[in-house]
C-alpha positions as CSV (number, residue, x, y, z in Angstrom):
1,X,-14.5,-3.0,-20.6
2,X,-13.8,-0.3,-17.7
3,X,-13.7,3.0,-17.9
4,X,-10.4,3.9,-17.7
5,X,-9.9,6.7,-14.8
6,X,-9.7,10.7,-15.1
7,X,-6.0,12.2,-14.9
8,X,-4.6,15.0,-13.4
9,X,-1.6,16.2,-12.3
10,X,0.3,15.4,-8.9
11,X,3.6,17.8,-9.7
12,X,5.6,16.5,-12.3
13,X,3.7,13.1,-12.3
14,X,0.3,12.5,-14.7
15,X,-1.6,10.2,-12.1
16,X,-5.2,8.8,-12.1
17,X,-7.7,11.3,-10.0
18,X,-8.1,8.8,-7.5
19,X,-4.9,7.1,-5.9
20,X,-4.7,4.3,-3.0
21,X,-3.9,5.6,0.8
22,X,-1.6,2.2,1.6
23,X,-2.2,3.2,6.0
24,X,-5.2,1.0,6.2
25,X,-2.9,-1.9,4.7
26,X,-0.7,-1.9,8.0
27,X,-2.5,0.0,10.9
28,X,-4.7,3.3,12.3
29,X,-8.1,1.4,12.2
30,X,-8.0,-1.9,14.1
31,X,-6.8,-5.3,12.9
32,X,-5.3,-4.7,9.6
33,X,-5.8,-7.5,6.7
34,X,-3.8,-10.4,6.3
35,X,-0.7,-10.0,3.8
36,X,-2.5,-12.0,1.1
37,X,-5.3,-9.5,1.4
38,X,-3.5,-6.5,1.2
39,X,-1.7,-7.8,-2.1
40,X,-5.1,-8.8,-3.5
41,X,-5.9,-5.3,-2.8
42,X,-3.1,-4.0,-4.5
43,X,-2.6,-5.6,-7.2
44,X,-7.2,-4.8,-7.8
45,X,-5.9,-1.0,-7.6
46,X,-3.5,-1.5,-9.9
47,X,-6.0,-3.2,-12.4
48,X,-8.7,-0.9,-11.7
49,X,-6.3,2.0,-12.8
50,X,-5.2,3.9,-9.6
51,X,-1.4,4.8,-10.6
52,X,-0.3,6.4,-7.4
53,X,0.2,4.6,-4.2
54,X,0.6,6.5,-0.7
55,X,2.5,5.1,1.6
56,X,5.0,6.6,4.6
57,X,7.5,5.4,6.8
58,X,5.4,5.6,10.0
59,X,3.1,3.2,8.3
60,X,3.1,0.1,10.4
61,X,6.5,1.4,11.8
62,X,7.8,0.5,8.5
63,X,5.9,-2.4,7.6
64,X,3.8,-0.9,4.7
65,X,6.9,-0.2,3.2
66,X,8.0,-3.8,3.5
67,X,4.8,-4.7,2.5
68,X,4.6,-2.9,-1.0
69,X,7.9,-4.1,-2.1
70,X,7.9,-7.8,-1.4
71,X,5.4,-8.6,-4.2
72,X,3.6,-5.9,-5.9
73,X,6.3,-3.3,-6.4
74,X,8.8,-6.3,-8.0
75,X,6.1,-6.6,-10.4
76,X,4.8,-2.8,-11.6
77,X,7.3,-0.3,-9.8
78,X,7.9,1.3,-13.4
79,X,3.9,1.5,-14.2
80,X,3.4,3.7,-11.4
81,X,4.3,6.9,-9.5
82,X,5.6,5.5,-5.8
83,X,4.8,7.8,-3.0
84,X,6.3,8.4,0.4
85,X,7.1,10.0,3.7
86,X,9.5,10.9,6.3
87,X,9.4,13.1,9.4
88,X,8.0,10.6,11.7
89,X,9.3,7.7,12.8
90,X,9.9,4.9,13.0
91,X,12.8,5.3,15.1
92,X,13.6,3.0,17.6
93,X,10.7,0.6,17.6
94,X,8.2,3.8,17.9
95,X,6.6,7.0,16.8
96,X,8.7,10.1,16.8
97,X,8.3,13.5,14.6
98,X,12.2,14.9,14.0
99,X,12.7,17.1,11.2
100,X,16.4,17.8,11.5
101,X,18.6,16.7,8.8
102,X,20.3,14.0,10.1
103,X,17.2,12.3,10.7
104,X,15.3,12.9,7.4
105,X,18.7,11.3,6.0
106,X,18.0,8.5,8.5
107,X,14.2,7.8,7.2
108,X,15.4,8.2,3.3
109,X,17.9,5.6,3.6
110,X,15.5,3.4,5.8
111,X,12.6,3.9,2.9
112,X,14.7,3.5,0.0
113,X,16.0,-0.1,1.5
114,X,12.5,-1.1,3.1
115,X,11.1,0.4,-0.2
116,X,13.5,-1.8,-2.6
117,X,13.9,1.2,-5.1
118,X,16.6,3.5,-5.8
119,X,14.4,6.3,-6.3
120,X,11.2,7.4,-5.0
121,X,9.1,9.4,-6.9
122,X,7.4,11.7,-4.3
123,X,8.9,12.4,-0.8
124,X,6.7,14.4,1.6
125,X,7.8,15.9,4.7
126,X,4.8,13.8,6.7
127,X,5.0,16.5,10.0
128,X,6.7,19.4,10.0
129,X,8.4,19.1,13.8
130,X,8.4,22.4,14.7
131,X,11.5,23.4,16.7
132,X,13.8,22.6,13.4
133,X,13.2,25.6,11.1
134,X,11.2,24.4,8.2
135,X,13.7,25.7,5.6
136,X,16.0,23.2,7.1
137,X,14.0,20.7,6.8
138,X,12.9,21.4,2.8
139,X,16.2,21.9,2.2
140,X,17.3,18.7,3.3
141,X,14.0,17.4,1.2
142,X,15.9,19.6,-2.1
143,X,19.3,17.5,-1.3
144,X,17.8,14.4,-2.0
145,X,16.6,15.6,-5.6
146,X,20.0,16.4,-6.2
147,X,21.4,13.0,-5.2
148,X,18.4,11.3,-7.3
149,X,17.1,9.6,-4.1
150,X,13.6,11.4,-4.7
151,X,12.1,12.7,-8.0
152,X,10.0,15.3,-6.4
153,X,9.1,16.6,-2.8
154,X,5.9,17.5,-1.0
155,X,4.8,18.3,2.8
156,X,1.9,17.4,5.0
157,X,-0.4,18.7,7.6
158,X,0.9,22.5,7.2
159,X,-0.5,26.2,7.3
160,X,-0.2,28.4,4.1
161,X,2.2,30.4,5.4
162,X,4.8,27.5,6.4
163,X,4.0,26.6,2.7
164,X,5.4,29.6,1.7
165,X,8.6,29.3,3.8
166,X,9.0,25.5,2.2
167,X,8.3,26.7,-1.4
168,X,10.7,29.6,-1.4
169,X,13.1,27.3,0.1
170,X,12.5,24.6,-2.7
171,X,10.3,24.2,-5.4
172,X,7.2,22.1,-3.6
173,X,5.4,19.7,-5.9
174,X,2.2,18.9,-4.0
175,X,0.6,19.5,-0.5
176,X,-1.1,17.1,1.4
177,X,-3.6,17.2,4.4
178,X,-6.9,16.4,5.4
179,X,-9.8,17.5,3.4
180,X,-13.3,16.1,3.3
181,X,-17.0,17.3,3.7
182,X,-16.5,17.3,7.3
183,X,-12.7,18.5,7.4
184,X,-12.8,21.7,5.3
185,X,-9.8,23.4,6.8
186,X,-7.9,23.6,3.8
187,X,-10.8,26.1,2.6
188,X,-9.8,28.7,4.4
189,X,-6.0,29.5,2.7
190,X,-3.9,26.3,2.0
191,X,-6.0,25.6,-1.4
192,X,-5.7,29.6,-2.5
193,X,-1.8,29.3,-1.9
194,X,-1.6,25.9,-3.6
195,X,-3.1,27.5,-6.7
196,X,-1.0,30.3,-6.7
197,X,2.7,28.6,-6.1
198,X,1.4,26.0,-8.7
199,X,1.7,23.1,-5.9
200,X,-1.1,19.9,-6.5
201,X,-2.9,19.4,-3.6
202,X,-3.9,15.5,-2.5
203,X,-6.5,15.3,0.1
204,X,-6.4,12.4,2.7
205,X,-8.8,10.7,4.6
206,X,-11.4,11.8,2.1
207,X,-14.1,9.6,3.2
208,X,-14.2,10.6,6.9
209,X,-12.0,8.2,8.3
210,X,-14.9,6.0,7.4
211,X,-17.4,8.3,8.3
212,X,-19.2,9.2,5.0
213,X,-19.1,5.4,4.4
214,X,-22.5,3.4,2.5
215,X,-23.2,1.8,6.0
216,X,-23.1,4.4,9.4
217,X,-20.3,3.2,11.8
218,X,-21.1,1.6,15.2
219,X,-17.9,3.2,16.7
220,X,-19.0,0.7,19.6
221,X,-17.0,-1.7,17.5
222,X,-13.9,0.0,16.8
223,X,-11.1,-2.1,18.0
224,X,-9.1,-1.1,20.9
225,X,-6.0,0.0,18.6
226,X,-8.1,2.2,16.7
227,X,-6.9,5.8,16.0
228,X,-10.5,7.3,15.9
229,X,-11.0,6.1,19.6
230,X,-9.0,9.1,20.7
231,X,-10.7,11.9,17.5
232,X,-13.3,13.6,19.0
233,X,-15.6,13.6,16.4
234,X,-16.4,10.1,17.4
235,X,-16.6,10.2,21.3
236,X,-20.1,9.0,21.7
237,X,-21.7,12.6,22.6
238,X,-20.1,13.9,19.6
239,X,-21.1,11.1,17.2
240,X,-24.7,10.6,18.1
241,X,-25.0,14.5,17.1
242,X,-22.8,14.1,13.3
243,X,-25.4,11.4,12.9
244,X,-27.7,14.5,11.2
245,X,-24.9,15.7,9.0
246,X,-24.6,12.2,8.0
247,X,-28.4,12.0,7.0
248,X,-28.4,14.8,5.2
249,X,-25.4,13.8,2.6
250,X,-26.7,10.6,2.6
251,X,-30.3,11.5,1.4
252,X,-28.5,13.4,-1.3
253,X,-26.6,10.4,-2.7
254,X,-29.5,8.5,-2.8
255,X,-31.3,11.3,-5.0
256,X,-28.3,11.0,-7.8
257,X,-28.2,6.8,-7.4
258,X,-24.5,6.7,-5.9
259,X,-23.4,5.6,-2.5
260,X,-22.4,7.9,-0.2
261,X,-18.8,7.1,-0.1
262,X,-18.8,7.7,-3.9
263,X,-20.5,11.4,-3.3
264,X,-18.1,12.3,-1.0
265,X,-15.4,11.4,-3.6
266,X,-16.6,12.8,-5.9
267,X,-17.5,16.1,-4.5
268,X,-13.8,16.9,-3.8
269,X,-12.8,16.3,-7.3
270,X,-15.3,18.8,-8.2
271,X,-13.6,21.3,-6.1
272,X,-10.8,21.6,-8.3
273,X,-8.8,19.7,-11.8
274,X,-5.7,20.2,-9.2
275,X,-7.2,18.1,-6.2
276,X,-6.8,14.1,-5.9
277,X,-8.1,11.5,-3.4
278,X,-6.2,8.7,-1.8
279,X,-8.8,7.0,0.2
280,X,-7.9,3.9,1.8
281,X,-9.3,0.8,2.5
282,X,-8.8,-3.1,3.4
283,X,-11.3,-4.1,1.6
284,X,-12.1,-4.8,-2.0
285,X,-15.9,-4.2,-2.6
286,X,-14.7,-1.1,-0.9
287,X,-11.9,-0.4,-3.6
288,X,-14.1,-1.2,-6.2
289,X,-16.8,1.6,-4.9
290,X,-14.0,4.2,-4.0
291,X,-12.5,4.4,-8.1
292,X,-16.1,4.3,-9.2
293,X,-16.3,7.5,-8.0
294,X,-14.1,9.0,-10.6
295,X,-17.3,8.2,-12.8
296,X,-19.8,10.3,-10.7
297,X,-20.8,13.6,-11.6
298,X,-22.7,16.4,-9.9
299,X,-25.1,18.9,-11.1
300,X,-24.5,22.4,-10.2
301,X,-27.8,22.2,-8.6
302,X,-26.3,18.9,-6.4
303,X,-23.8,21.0,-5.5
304,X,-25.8,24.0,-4.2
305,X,-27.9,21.4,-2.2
306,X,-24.6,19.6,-1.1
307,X,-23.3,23.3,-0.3
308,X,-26.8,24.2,1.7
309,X,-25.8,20.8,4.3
310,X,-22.0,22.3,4.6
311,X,-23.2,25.4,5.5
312,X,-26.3,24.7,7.5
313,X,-25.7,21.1,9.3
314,X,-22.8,21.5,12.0
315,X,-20.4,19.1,12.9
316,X,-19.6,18.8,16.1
317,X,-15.7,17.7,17.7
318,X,-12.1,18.8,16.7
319,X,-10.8,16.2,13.9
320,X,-7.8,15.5,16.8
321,X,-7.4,15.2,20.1
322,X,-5.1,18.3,21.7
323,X,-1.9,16.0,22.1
324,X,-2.6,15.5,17.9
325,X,-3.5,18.5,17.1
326,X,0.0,19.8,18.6
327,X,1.8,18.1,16.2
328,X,0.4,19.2,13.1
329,X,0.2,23.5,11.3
330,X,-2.9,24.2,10.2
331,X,-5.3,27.1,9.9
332,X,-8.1,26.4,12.2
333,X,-11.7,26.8,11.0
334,X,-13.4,29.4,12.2
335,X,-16.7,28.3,14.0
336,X,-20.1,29.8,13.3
């Protein structure tokens, strides 16, 4: 029998530690998998115990919306804690972050139909666009509470302080962004402020963007779609030199007999009871390794040595590109 997953709490919602990231199931890195694949996948999360699915309306410009409601959705929509976005696109055939009202009504409507629901049960502003005040925007986010379109609201990919401006606006129910062992921006005053407005905080991309995966990428192979083609953390000079941080971690997985996709996992839900993971994948030996995680646990000694690489073992390259970067409000890490 499996071991039934950890809990925690993601705003009003009791979900599993680890959810399932649904991007991977439409686009970002290459070729995604066939439709009978990405059901298999989901429907394996689903029996493995993940209870909270991430998915967004930029997502295969809608597509991973489609996808979750055709089959899986019809068949467990009550069993589980349906997570979206809006903010970005897809508008007009293509990418666009617009935060004014009008448009967040737009992407609602648009997720709600692609979605099949009447309700979904948390709505994140997915990029804040900056030339709409963000209280308009969370406000906007609070309306559709009112008219029962969302349950609960989060945003993504924002400082502390225009945290603050949401939650005073509206009650905010959970933050996401980028965290990992090689993006620790979050450390440096989004996680303090979660803690102290009460506001769950879900880490994305927790593996790396593949990174911190059992087998080192080739990035020689990425296709030509691939989003990490234009982060510069894997531009070849950049790479060749994370290749030491990637050493490290890994000789530490190997010393507590996990992989080192599963140490990376679990190492962010030892950085708090309020954090949870969505990792994604297409794969489902990968699935299968990702919620194993949730079993791992680390000495406070691992830690220290963990904390020793962190601290010690530099990684070189911004997480985006400038034109990315733009478009998102976060603290930056201050170099050493």
């Amino acid at each position: 029998m499996t071991q039934p997953l950890s809990t925690r709490q993601l705003g009003p919602f009791t979900v599993a530690s680890i959810g399932l990231g649904c991007m991977n199931l439409s686009h970002a890195y290459g070729v995604p998998p066939s439709e009978e694949v990405a059901n298999q996948i989901l429907e394996k999360a689903f029996e493995l115990g993940v209870t909270h699915f991430d998915s967004a309306a930029l997502y295969g410009l809608g597509n991973n919306e489609i996808l979750l409601s055709k089959q899986f959705l019809k068949r467990h929509r009550q069993q589980i804690t349906l997570i979206s976005k809006g903010g970005v696109g897809p508008a007009e055939g293509k990418r666009v972050i617009d935060s004014r009202p009008e448009s967040l009504r737009r992407d609602i409507e648009g997720s709600l139909k692609r979605l099949q629901t009447d309700v979904i049960d948390l709505y994140y502003l997915h990029r804040w666009d900056k030339k709409v005040p963000i209280e308009d925007a969370i406000g906007t986010l609070g309306d559709f509470i009112k008219e029962g379109k969302v349950r609960a609201i989060g945003m993504s990919e924002i400082s502390a302080q225009t945290l603050r401006k949401g939650h005073a606006t509206h009650p905010i129910s959970a933050l996401q962004t980028e965290y990992s062992m090689w993006s620790r921006n979050p450390e440096i005053a989004l996680l303090k402020t979660c803690r102290e407005l009460g506001v769950s905080f879900v880490a994305f991309s927790p593996v790396a963007r593949g990174f911190l995966s059992q087998t080192p990428l080739n990035i020689s192979e990425f296709p030509e779609k691939d989003i990490r083609r234009a982060m510069p953390r894997f531009f070849a000079e950049n790479f060749s030199k994370n290749l030491a941080f990637y050493d490290a971690m890994k000789k530490i997985a190997i010393q507590e007999n996990c992989t080192l996709t599963q140490l990376a996992l679990a190492w962010l839900l030892h950085q708090g009871s309020d954090i949870t993971v969505i990792p994604g994948t297409a794969r489902l030996d990968h699935l299968q390794e990702n919620i194993a995680a949730d079993h791992v646990r680390l000495s406070e000694a691992t830690l220290e040595r963990i904390s020793q690489v962190l601290d010690n073992v530099p990684i070189f390259g911004n997480r985006y590109n400038e034109v990315s970067q733009a478009e998102v409000d976060t603290e930056k890490y201050p170099s050493k």
